[in-house]
MOPAC internal coordinates of N, CA, C and O (Angstrom, degrees):
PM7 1SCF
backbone

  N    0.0000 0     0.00 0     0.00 0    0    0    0
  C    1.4479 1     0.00 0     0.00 0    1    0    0
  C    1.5284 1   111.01 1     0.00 0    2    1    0
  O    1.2310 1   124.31 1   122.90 1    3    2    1
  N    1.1705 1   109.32 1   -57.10 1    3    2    1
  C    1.8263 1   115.73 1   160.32 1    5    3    2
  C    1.4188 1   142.03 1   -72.05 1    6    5    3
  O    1.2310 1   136.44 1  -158.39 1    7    6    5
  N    1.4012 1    85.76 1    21.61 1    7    6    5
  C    1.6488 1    94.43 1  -175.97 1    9    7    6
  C    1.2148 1   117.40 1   -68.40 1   10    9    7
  O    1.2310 1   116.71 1   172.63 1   11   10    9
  N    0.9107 1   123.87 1    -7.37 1   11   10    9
  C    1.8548 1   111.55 1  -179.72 1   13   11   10
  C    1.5237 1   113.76 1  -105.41 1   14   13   11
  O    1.2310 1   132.56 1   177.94 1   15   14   13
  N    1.4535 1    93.34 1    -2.06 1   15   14   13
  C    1.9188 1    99.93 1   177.01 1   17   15   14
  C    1.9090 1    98.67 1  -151.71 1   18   17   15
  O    1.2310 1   137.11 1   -80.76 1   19   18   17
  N    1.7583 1    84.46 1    99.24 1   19   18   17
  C    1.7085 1   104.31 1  -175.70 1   21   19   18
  C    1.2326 1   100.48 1   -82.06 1   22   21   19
  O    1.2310 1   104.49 1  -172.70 1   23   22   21
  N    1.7273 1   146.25 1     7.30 1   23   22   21
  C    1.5430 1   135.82 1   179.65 1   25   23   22
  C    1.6225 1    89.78 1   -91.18 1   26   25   23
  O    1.2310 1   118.40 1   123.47 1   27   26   25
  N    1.7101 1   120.66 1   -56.53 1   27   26   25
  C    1.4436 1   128.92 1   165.27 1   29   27   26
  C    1.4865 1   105.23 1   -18.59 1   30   29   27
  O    1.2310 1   121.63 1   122.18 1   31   30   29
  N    1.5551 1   114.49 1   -57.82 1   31   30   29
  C    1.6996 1   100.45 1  -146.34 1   33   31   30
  C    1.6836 1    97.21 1  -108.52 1   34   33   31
  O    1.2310 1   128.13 1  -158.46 1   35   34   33
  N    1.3821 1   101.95 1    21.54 1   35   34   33
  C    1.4391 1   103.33 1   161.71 1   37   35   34
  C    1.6115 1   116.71 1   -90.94 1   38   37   35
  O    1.2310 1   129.09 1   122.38 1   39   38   37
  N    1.2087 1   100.10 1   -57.62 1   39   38   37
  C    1.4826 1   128.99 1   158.16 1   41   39   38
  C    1.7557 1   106.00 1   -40.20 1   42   41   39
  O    1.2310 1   107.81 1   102.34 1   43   42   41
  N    1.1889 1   140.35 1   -77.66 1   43   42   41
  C    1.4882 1   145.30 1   177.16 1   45   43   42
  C    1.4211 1   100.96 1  -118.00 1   46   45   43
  O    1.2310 1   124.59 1   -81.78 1   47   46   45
  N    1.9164 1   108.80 1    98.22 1   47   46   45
  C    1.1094 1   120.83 1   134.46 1   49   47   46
  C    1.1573 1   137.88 1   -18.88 1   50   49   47
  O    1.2310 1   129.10 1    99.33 1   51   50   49
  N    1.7140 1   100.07 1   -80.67 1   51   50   49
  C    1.7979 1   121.22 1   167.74 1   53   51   50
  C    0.8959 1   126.79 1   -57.55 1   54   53   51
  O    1.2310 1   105.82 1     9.23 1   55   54   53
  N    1.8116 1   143.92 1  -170.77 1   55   54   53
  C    0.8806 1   141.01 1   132.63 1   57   55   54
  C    1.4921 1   115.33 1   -77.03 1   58   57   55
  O    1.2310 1   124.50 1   118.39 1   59   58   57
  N    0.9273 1   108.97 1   -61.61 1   59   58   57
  C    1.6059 1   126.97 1   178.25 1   61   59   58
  C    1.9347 1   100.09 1   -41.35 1   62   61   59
  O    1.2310 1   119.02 1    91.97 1   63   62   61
  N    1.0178 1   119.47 1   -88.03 1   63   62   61
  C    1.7123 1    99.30 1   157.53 1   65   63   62
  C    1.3899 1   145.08 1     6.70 1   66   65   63
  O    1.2310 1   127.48 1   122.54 1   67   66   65
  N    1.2812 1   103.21 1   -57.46 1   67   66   65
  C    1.6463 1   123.16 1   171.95 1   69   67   66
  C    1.7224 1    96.59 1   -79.95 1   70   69   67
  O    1.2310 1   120.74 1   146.89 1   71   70   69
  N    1.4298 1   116.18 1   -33.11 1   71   70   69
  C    1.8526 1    91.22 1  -179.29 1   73   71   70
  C    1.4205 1   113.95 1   -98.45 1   74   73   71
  O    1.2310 1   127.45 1   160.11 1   75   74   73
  N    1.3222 1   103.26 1   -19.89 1   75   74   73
  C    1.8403 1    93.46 1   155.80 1   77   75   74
  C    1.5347 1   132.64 1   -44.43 1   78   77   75
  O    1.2310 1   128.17 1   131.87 1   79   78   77
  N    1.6216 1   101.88 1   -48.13 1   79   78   77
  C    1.5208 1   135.03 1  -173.34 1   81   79   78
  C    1.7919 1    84.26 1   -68.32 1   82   81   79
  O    1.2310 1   117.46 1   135.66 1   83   82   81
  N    0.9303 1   122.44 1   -44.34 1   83   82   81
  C    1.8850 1   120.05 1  -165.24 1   85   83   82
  C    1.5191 1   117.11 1   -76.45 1   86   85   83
  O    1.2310 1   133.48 1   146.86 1   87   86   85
  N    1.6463 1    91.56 1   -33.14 1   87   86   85
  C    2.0558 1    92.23 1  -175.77 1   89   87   86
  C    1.6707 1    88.02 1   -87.59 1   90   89   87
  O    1.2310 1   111.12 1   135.81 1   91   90   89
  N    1.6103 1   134.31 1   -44.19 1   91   90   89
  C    1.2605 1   104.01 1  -162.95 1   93   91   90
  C    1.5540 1   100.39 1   -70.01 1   94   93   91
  O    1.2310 1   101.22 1   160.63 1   95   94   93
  N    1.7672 1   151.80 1   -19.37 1   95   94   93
  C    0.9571 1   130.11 1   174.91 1   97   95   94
  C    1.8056 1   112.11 1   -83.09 1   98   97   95
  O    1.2310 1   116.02 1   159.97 1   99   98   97
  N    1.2821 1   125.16 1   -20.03 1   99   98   97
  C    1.6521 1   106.26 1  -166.49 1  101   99   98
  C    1.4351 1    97.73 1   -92.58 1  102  101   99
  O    1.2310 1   116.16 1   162.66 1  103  102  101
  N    1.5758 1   124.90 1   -17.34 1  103  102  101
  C    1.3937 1   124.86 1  -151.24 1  105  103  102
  C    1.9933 1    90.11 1   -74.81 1  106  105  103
  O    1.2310 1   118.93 1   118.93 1  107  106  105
  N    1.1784 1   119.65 1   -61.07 1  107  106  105
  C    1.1256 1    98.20 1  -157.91 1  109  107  106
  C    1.7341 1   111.20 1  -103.04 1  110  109  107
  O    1.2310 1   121.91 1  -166.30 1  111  110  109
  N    1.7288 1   113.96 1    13.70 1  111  110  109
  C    1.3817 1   117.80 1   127.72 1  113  111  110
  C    1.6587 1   133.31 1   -49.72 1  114  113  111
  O    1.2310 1   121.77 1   169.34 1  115  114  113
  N    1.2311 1   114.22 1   -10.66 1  115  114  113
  C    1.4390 1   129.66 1  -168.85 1  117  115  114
  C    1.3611 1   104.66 1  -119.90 1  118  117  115
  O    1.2310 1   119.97 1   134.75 1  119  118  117
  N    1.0983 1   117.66 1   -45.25 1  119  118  117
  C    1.3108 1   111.03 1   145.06 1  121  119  118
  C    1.6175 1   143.96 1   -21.29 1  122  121  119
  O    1.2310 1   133.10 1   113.86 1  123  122  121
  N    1.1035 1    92.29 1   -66.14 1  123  122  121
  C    1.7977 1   112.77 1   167.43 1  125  123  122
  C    1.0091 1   118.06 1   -88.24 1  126  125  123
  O    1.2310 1   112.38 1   139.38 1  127  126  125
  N    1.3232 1   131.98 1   -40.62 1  127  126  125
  C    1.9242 1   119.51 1   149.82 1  129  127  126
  C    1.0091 1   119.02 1   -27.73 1  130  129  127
  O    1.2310 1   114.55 1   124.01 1  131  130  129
  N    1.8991 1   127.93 1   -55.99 1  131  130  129
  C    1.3891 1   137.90 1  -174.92 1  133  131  130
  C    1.8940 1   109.33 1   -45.75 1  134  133  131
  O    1.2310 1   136.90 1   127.89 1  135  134  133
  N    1.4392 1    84.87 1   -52.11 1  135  134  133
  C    1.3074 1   105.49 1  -171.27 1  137  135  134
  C    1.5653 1   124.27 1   -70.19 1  138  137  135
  O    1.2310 1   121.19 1   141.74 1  139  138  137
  N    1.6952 1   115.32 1   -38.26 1  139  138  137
  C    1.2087 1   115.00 1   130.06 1  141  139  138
  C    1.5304 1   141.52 1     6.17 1  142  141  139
  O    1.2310 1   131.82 1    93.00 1  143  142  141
  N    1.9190 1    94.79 1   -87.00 1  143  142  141
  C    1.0845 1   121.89 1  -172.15 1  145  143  142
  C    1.4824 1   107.60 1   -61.41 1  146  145  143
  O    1.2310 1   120.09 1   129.52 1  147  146  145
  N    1.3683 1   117.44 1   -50.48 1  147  146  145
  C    1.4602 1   119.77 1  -171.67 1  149  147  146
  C    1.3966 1   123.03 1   -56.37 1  150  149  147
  O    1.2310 1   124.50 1   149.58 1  151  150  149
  N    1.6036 1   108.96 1   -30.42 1  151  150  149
  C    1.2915 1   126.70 1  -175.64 1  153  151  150
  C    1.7002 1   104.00 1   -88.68 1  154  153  151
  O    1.2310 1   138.01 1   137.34 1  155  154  153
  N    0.5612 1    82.70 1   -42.66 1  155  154  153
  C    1.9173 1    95.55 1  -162.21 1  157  155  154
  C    2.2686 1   101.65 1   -80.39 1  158  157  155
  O    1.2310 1   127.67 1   160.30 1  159  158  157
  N    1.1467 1   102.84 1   -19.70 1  159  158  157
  C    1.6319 1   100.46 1  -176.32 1  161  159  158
  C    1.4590 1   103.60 1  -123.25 1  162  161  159
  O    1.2310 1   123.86 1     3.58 1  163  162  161
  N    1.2402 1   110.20 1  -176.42 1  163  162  161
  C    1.4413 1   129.34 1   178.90 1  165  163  162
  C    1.2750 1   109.20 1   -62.79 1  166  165  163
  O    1.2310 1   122.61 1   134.83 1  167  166  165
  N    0.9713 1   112.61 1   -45.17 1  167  166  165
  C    1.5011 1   124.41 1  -178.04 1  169  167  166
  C    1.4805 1   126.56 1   -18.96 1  170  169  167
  O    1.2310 1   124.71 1   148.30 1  171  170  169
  N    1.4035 1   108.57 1   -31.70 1  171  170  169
  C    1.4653 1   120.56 1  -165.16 1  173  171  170
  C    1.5249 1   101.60 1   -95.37 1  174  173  171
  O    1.2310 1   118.53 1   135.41 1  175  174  173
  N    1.2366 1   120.40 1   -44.59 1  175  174  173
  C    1.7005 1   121.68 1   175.52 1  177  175  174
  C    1.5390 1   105.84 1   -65.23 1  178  177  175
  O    1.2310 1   118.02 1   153.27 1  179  178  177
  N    1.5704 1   121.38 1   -26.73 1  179  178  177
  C    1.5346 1   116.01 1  -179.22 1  181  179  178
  C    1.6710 1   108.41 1   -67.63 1  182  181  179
  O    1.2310 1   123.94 1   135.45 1  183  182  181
  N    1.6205 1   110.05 1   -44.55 1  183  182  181
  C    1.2179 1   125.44 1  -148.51 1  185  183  182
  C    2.2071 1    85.51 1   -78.15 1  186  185  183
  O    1.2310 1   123.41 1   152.19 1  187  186  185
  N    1.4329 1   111.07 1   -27.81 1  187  186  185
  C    1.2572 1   107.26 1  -166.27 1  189  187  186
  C    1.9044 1   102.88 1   -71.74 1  190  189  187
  O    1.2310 1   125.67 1   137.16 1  191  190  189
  N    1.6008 1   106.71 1   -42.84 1  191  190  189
  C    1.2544 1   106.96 1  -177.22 1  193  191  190
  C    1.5606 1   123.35 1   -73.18 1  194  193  191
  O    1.2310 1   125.20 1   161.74 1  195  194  193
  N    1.1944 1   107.62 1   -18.26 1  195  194  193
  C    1.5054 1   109.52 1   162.40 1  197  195  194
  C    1.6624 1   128.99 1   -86.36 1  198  197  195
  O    1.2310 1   130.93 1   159.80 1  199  198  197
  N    1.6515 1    96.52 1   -20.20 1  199  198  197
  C    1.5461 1    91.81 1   158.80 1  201  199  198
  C    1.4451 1   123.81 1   -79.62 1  202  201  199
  O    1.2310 1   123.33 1   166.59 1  203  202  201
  N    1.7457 1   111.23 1   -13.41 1  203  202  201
  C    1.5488 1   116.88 1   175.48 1  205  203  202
  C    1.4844 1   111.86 1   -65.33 1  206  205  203
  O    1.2310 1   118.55 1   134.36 1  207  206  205
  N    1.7701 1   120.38 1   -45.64 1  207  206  205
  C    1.1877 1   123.62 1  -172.39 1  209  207  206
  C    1.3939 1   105.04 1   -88.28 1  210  209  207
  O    1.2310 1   114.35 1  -171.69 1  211  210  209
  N    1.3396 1   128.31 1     8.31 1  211  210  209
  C    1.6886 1   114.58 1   153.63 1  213  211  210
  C    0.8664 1   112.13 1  -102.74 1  214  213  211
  O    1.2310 1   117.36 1   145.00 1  215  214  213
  N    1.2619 1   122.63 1   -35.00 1  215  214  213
  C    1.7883 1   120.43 1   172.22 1  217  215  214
  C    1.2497 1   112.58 1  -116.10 1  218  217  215
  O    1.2310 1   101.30 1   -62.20 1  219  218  217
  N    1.0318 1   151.66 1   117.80 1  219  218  217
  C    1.3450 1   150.92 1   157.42 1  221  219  218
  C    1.3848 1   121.39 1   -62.97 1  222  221  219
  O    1.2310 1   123.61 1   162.83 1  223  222  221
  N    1.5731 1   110.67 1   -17.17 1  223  222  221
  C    1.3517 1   116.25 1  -167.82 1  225  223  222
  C    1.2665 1   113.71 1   -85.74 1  226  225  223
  O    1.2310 1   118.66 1   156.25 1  227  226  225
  N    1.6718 1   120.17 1   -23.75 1  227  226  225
  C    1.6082 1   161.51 1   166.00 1  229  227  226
  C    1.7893 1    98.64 1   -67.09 1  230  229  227
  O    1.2310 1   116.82 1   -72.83 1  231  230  229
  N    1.2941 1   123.65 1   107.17 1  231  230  229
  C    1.2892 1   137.27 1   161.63 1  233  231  230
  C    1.5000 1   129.93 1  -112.91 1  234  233  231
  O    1.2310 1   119.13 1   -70.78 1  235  234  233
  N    1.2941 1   119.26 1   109.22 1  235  234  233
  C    1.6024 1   129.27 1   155.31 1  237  235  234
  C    1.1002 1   122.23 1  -101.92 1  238  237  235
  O    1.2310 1   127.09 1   -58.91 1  239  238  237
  N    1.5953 1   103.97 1   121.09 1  239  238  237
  C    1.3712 1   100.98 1   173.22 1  241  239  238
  C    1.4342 1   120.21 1   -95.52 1  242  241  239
  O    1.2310 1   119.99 1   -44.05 1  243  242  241
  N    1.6241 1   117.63 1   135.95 1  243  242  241
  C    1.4745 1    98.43 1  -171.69 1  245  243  242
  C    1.3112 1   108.47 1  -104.09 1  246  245  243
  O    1.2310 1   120.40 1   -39.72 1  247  246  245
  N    1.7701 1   116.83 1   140.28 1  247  246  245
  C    1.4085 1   109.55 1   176.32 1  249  247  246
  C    1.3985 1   120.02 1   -18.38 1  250  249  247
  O    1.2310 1   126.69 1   -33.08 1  251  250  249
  N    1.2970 1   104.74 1   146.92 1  251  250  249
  C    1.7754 1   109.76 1   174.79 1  253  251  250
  C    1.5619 1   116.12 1   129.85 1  254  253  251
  O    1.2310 1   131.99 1    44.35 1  255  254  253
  N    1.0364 1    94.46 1  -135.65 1  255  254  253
  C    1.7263 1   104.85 1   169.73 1  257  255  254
  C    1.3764 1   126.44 1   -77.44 1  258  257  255
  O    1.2310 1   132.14 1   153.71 1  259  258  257
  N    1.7788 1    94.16 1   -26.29 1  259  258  257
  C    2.0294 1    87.15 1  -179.11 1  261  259  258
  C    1.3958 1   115.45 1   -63.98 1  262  261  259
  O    1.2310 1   121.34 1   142.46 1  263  262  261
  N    1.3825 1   115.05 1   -37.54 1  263  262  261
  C    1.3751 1   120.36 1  -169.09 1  265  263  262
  C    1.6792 1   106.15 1   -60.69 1  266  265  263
  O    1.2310 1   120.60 1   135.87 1  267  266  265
  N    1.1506 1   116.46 1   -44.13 1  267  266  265
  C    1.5129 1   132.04 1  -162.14 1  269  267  266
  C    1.3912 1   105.52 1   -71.00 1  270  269  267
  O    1.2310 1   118.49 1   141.09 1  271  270  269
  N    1.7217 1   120.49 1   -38.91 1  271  270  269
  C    1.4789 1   121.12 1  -133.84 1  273  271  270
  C    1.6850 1    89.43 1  -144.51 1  274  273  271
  O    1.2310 1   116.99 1   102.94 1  275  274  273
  N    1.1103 1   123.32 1   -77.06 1  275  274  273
  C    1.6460 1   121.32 1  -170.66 1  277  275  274
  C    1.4258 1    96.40 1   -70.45 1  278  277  275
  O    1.2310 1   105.94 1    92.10 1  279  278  277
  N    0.9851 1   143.71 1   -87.90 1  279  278  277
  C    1.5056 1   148.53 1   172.68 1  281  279  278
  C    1.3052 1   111.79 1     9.93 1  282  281  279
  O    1.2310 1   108.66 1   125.24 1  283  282  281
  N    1.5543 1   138.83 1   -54.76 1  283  282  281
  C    1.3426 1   156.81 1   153.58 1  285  283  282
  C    1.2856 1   117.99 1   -42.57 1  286  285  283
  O    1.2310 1   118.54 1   126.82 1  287  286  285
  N    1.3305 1   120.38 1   -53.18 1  287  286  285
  C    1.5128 1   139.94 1  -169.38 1  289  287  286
  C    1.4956 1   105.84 1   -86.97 1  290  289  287
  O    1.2310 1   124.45 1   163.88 1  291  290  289
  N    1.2713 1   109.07 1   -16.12 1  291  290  289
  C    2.2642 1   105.43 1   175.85 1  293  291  290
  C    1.4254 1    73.51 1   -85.55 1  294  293  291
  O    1.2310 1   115.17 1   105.42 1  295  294  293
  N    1.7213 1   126.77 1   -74.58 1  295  294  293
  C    1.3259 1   115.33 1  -146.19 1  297  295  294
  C    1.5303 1   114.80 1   -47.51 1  298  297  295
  O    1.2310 1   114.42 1   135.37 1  299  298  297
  N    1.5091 1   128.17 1   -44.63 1  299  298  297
  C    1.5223 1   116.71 1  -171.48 1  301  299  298
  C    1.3839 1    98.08 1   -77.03 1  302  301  299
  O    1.2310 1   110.97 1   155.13 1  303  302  301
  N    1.6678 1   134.59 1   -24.87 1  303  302  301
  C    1.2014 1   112.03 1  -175.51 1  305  303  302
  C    1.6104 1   114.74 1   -63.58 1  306  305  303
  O    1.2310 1   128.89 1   142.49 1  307  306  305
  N    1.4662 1   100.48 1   -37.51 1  307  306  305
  C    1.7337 1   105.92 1   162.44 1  309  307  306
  C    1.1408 1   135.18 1   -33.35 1  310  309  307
  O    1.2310 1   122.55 1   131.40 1  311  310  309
  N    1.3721 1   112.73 1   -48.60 1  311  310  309
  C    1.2368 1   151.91 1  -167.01 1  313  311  310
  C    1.9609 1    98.30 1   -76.15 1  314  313  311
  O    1.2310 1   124.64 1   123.47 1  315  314  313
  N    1.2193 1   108.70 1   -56.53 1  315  314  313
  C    1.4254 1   119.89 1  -166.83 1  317  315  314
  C    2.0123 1    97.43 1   -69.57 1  318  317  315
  O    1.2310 1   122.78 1   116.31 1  319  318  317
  N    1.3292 1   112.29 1   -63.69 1  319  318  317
  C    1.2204 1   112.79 1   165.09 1  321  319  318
  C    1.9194 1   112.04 1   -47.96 1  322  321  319
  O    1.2310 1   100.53 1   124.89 1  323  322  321
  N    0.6618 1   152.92 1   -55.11 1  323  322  321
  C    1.6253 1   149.91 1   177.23 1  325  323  322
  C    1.4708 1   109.50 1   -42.51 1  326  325  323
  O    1.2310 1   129.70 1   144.10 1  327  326  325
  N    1.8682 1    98.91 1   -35.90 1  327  326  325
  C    1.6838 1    93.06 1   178.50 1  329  327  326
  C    1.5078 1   120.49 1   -83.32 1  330  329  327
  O    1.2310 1   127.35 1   152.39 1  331  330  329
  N    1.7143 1   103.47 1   -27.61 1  331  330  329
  C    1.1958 1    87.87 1   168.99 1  333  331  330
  C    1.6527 1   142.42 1  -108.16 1  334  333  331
  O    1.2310 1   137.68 1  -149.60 1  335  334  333
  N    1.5632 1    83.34 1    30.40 1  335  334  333
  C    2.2721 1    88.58 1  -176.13 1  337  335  334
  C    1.8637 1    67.38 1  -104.97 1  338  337  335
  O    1.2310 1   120.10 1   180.00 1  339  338  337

């Protein structure tokens, strides 16, 4: 299988070898890309507002104003409703 690159088939004999050697390096490179991405792009405020409109019961707050300003105002409204049912 490695015949045309003898440093390769010194290095991975097997096949099976070389994909062991491949999931323990891409698996948790892919990992942190994911994680990356979520943090670092839009992605994470999209993924938050579509988990709001399927679940409402499910809350993310995304940096900014929610944390500061709405975030406060669900909890005492919570709070205000609890006192009076």
């Amino acid at each position: 299988m490695w015949v045309g690159v003898p440093i390769i088939h010194d290095i991975f004999p097997r096949l099976y070898i070389f994909g062991i050697v491949g999931l323990l390096i891409v698996g948790p490179i892919s990992i942190y890309a994911g994680l990356y991405h979520i943090k670092r792009t839009g992605a994470y405020s999209a993924e938050a507002s579509v988990l709001t409109e399927s679940n409402p019961n499910v809350y993310k707050a995304i940096p900014g104003k929610e944390p500061e300003v709405f975030l406060p105002l669900m909890v005492l409204t919570a709070k205000g409703l609890a006192k009076v049912m």
